[in-house]
C-alpha positions as CSV (number, residue, x, y, z in Angstrom):
1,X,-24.1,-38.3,-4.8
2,X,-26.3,-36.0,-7.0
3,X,-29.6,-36.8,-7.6
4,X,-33.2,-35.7,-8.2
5,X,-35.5,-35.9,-5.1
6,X,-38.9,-35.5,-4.9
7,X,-40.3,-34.4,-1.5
8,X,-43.8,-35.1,-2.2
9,X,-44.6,-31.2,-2.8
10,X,-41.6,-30.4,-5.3
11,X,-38.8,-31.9,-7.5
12,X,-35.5,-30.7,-6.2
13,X,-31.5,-31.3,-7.6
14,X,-29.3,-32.5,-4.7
15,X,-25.9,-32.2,-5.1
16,X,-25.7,-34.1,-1.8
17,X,-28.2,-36.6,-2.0
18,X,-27.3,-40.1,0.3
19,X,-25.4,-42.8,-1.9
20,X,-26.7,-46.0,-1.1
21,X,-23.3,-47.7,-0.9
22,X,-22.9,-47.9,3.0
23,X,-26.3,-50.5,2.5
24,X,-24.1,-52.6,-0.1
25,X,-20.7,-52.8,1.6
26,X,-22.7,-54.4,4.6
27,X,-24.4,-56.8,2.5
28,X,-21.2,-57.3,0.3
29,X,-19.1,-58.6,3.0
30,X,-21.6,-61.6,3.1
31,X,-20.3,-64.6,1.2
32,X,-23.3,-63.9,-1.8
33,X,-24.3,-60.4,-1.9
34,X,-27.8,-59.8,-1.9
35,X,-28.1,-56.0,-4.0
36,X,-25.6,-54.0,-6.6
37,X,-24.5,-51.1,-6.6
38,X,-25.4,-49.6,-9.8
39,X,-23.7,-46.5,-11.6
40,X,-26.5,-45.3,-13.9
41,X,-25.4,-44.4,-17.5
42,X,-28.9,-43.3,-18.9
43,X,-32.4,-42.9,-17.1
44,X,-35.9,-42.7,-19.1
45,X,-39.1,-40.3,-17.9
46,X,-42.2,-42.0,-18.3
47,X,-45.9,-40.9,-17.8
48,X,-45.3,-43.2,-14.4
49,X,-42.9,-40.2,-13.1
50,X,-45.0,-37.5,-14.0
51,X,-47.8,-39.2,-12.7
52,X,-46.0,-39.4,-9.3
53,X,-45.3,-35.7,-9.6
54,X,-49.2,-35.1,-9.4
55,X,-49.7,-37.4,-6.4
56,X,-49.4,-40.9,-7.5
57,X,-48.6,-43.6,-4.8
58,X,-47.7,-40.8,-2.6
59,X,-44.2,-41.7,-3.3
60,X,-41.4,-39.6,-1.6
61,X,-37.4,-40.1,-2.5
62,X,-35.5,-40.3,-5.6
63,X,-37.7,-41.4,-8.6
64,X,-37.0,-43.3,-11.8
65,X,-37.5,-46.9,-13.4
66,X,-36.0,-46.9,-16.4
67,X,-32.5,-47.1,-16.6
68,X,-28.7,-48.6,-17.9
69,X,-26.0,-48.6,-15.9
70,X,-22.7,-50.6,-15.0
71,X,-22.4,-52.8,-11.5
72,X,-19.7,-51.0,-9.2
73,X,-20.3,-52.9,-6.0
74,X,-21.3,-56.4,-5.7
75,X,-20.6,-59.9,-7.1
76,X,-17.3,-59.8,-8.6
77,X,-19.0,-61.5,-11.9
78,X,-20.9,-58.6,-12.0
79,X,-18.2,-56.0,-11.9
80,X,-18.2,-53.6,-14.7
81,X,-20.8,-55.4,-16.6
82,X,-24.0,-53.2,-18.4
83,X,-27.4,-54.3,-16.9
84,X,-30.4,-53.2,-16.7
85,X,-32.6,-53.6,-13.7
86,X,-36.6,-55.0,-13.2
87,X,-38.2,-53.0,-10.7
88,X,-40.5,-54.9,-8.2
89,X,-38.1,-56.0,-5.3
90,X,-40.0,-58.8,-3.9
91,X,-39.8,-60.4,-0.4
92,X,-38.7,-63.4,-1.6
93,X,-40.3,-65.3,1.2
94,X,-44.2,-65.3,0.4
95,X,-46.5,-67.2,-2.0
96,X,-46.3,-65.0,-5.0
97,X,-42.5,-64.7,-4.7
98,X,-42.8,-68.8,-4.2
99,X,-44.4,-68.7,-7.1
100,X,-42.8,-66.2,-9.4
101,X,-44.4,-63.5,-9.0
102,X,-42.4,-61.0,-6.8
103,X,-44.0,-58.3,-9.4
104,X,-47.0,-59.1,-7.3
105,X,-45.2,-59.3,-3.6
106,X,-47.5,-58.0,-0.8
107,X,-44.5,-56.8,0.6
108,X,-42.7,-55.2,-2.3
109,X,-40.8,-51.9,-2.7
110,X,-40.9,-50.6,-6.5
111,X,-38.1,-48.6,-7.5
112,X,-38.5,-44.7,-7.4
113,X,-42.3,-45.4,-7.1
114,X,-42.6,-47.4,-3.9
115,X,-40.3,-47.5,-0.6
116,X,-37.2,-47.5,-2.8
117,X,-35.3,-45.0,-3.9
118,X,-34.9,-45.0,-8.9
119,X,-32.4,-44.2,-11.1
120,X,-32.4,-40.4,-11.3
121,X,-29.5,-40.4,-9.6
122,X,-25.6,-41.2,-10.0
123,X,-26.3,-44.8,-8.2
124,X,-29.0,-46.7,-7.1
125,X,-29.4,-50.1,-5.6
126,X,-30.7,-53.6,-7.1
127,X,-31.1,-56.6,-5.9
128,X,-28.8,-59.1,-8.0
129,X,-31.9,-61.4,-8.8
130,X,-33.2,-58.5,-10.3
131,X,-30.1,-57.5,-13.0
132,X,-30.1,-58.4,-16.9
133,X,-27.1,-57.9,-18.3
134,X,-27.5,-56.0,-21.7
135,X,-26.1,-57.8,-24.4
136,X,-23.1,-56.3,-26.4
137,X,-25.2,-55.4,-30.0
138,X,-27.6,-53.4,-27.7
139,X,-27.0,-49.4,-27.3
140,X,-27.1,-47.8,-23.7
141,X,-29.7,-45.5,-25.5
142,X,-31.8,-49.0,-26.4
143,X,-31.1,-50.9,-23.6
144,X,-32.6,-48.0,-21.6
145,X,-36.2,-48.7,-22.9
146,X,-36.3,-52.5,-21.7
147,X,-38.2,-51.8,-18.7
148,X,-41.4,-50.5,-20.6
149,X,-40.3,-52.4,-23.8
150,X,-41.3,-55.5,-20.9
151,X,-44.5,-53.7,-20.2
152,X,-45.2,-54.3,-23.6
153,X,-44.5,-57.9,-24.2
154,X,-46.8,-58.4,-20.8
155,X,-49.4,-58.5,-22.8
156,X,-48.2,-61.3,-24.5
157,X,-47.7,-62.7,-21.4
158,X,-51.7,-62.2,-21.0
159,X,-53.5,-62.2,-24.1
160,X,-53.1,-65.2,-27.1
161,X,-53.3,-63.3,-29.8
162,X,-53.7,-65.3,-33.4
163,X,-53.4,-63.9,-37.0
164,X,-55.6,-61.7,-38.2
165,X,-57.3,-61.0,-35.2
166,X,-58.3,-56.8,-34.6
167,X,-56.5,-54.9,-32.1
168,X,-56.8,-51.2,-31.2
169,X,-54.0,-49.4,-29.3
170,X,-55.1,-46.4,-28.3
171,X,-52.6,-44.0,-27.6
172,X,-49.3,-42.4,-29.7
173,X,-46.9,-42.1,-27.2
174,X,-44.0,-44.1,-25.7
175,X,-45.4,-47.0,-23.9
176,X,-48.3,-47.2,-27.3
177,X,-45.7,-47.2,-29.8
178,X,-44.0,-50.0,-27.9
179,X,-47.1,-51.8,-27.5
180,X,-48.1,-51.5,-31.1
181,X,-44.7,-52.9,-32.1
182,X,-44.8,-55.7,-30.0
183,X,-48.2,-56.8,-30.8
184,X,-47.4,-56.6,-34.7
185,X,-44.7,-59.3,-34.2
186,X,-47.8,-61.9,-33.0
187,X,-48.9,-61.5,-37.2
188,X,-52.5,-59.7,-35.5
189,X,-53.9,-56.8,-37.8
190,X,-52.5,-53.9,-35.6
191,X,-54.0,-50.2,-35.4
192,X,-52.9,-47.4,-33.3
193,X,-55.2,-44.3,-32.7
194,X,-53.6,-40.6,-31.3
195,X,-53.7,-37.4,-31.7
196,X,-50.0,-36.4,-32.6
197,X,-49.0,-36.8,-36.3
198,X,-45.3,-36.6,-35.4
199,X,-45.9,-39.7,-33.0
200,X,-48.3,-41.8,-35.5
201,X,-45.5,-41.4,-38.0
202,X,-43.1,-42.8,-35.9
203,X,-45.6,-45.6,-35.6
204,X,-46.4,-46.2,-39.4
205,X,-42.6,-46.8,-40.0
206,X,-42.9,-49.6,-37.6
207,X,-45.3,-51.3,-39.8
208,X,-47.9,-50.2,-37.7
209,X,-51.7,-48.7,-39.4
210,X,-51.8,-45.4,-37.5
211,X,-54.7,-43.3,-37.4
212,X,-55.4,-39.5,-36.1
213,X,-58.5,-38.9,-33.8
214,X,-60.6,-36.7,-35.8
215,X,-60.0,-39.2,-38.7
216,X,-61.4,-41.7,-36.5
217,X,-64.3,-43.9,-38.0
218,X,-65.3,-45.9,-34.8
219,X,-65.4,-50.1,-35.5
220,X,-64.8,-52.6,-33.1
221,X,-62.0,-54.8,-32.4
222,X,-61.4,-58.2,-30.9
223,X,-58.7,-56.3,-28.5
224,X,-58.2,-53.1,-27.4
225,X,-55.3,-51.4,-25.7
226,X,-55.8,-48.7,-23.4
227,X,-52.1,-46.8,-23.3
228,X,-53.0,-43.2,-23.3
229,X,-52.2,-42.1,-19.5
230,X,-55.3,-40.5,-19.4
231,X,-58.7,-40.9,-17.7
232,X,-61.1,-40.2,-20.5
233,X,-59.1,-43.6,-22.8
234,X,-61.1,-46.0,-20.9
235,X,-64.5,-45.1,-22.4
236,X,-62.7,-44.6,-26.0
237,X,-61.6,-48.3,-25.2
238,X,-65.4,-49.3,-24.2
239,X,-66.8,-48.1,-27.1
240,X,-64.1,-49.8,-29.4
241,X,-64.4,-53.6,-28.3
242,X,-66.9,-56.2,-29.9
243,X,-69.0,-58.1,-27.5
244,X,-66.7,-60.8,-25.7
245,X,-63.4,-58.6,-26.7
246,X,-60.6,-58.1,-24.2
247,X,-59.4,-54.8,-22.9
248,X,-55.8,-54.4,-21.3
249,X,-55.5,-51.4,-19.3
250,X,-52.0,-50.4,-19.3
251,X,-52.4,-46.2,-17.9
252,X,-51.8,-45.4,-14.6
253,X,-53.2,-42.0,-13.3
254,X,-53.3,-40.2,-10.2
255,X,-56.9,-39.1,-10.9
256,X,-60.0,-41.7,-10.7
257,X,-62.0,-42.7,-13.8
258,X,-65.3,-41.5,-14.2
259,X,-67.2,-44.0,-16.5
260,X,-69.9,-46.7,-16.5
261,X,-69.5,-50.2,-16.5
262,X,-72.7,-51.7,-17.4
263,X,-71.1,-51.9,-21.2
264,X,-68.8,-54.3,-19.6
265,X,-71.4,-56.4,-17.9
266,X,-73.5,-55.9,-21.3
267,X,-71.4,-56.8,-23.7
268,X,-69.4,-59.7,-21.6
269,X,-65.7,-57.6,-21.9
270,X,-62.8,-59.0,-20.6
271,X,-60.6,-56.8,-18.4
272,X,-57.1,-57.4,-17.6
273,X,-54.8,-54.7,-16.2
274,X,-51.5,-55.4,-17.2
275,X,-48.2,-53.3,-15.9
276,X,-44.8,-54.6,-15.4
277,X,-43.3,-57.7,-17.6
278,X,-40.3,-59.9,-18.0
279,X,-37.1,-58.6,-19.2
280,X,-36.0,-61.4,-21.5
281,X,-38.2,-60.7,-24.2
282,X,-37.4,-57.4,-24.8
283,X,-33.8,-57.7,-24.2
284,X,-34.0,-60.0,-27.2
285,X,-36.1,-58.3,-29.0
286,X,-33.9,-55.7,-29.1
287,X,-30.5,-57.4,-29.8
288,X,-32.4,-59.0,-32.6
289,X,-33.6,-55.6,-34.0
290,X,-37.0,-56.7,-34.3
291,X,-38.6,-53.2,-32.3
292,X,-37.4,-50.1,-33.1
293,X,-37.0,-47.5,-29.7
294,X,-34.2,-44.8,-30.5
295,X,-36.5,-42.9,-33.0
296,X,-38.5,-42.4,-29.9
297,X,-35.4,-40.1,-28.3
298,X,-36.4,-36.5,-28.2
299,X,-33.4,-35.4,-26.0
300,X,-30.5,-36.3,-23.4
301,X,-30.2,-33.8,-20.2
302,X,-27.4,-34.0,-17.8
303,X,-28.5,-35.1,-14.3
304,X,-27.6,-30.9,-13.4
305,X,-30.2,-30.0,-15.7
306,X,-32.4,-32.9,-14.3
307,X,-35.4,-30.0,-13.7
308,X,-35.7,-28.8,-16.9
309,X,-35.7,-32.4,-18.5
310,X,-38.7,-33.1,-16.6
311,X,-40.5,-29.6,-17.5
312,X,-39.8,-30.7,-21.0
313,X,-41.0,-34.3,-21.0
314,X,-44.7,-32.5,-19.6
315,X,-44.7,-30.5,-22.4
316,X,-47.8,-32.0,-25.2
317,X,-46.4,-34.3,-27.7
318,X,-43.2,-35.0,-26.1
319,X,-41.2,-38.3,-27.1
320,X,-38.7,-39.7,-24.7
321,X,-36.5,-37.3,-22.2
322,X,-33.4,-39.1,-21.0
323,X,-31.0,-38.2,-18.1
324,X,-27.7,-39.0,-18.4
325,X,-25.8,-38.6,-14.9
């Protein structure tokens, strides 16, 4: 199959790239096939991606989380059907799976970050527990956006947010314009600090109070979320939260932070990193209208053109890049 493969040193397009079906004709001549084969109709870039481009997880294969596609191989109720897949494929046999939490599985592979091969590619696999199926009123160009769309109603998942209370999002891009939607919905006085006026419009039609850096008058908030995939957001964040506030970390970086945290110690802050989420939520968000993701659609590549695609989404001030195999 074709398919983007990252070798650890460089991003290459394979026009030969291994298919995973041999795997999912062995496990679909079992009575109750374990994995899918999936025929990916869109893929998203993230920051995650490009992260992994600059080192992160030391991941080697075919990358990519975010994606829509149609089941080819496995159960026959599955046949045909649009779904979208959660990425953490758990052991199913320890504690946290036990428990529900194969996001958190010891022994986990994460797809096209850790030991699995994503979606930038004509097929990947999925485990069957892990498939949603995308509900009719909901776009292939929407329903690709449910895997971070989850990462934004984790926080919900976290945090018990009431009315009225502060909350800072800080950072304009994909995964903080999500966030910033979401967290409107909980009736919260929502603000969203960047540096891209294209992006922070995108934002204030959301409903969202958006505010450019060098406007910035610093105040603190109750909340603040730290979505800005970079190193130097976590002492913006700091700086931002009243004493006994709550920061969720949501960036991941290849690079280490370099910051004190005596202000957290001072001022009694609550940290909670927060990364993948359920897929329910968003799914219904999104049939129900209530978030808004296609505005954040810059442009569609073909898989062929898969290199480019990701030289664009690095650009500064880049909204979503999609592949479509």
């Amino acid at each position: 199959m074709k398919a983007l493969h990252w070798n650890g040193h460089e991003l290459r397009f394979d026009l030969a790239y291994p298919a995973p079906s041999s795997i999912l004709h062995l496990q679909s001549s079992t009575p109750s096939p374990t994995a899918a084969l999936v025929k990916v109709r869109l893929a998203g870039i993230c920051s995650t991606d490009l992260q992994i481009f600059k080192g992160y997880m030391g991941f080697r294969g075919v990358p990519g989380h975010e994606f829509v596609g149609s089941v080819s191989d496995g159960p026959q109720s599955l046949l045909g059907k649009r779904v979208v897949g959660e990425i953490n494929f758990g052991c199913g046999r320890c504690e946290n799976c036990a428990r529900g939490l194969s996001r958190h599985c010891p022994n986990r592979s994460v797809m096209g970050i850790l030991n699995a091969d994503g979606a930038f590619a004509e097929y990947v696999a999925v485990p069957v527990a892990n498939l949603h199926l995308v509900p009719d009123k909901v776009s292939d160009e929407e329903a690709v956006f449910t895997e971070p769309l989850a990462a934004a109603f984790e926080i919900l998942e976290q945090v018990q947010l009431n009315l009225g209370d502060q909350v800072l999002v800080l950072g304009d891009g994909k995964l903080g314009n999500l966030c910033a939607q979401v967290l409107r919905l909980t009736g919260a006085s929502v603000t969203a600090l960047g540096k891209h006026e294209d992006k922070l419009k995108l934002i204030k039609h959301s409903g969202v109070r958006a505010v450019h850096l060098k406007d910035w008058q610093p105040r603190q908030f109750d909340v603040v979320v730290e979505a800005t995939g970079s190193a130097s957001g976590l002492e913006l964040a700091l700086g931002a939260l009243r004493p006994r506030g709550t920061l969720v970390l949501k960036s991941t970086i290849a690079g280490n932070h370099d910051v004190s945290l005596a202000p957290i110690v001072i001022n009694e802050i609550t940290v909670i990193g927060s990364r993948c989420g359920l897929f329910a939520p968003p799914l219904e968000a999104l049939e129900q209208r209530s978030v808004s993701v296609t505005p954040l659609i810059e442009k569609v590549y073909s898989l062929n053109d898969g290199i480019e695609a990701v030289t664009h989404a690095t650009k500064l001030g880049a909204r979503k890049i999609l592949l479509r195999p």
